[in-house]
N, C-alpha and C positions, 0 to 999 in steps of 0.2 A: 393653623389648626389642622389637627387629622381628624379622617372619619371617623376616627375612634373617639377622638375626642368631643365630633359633634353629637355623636352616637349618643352618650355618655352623660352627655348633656340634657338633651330632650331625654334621655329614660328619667335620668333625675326628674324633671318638669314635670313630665306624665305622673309620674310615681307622685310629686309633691301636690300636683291637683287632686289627685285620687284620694289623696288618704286628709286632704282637706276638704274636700267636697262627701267621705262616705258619713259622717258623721247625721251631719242633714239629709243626704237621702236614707239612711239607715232610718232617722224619726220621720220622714214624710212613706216610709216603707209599713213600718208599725203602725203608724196611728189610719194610714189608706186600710190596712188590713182588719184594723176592729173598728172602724167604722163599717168596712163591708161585712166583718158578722154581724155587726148590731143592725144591719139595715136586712141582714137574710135572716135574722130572727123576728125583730118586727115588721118582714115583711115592707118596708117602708122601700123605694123602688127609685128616689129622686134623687138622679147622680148629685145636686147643688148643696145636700147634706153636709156627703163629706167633705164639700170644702172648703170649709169654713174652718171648720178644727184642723185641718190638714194644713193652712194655711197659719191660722195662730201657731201651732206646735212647730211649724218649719222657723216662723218668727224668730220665736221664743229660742231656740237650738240654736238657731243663726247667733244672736245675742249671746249666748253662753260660750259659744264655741269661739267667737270672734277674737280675743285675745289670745287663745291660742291658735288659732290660723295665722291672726299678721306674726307670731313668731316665728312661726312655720317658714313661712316666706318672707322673714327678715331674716332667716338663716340661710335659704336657699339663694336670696338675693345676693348676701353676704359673700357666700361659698362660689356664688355665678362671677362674681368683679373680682375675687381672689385668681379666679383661673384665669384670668387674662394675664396674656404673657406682657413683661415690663414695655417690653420692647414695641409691643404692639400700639400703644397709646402716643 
């Protein structure tokens, strides 16, 4: 293998965690943020508010998203054991 092609490799991976993991932090980003307006309008001041819903709705995302993450990385896995050279095994 070349550097390029280990290069190539991990940007893949990087890339394939990022855009499976933005999904849940994208809803644990949303639902942190209106929890803190609603806690700066009723004044309510107890970080252990928000998280509680922050923690359901990450749930909750996880579960929906799930099926589409393992294809994710049943294509990437797929694409990873493709690039091995014949020769190599």
């Amino acid at each position: 293998m070349t550097i390029d092609s280990v290069t190539e490799l991990l940007r893949s991976a990087l890339v394939t965690a990022f855009v499976i993991s933005a999904p849940i932090l994208l809803v644990a980003v949303v639902i942190g943020l209106v929890m803190s307006v609603l806690q700066a309008v009723t004044q309510i001041q107890d970080q252990t508010i928000s998280l509680v819903p922050k923690i359901i709705a990450v749930l909750v995302a996880t579960l929906y998203a799930l099926p589409w993450a393992l294809g994710r990385m049943t294509d990437y896995t797929t694409r990873l054991y493709e690039s091995i050279p014949v020769g190599f095994l």
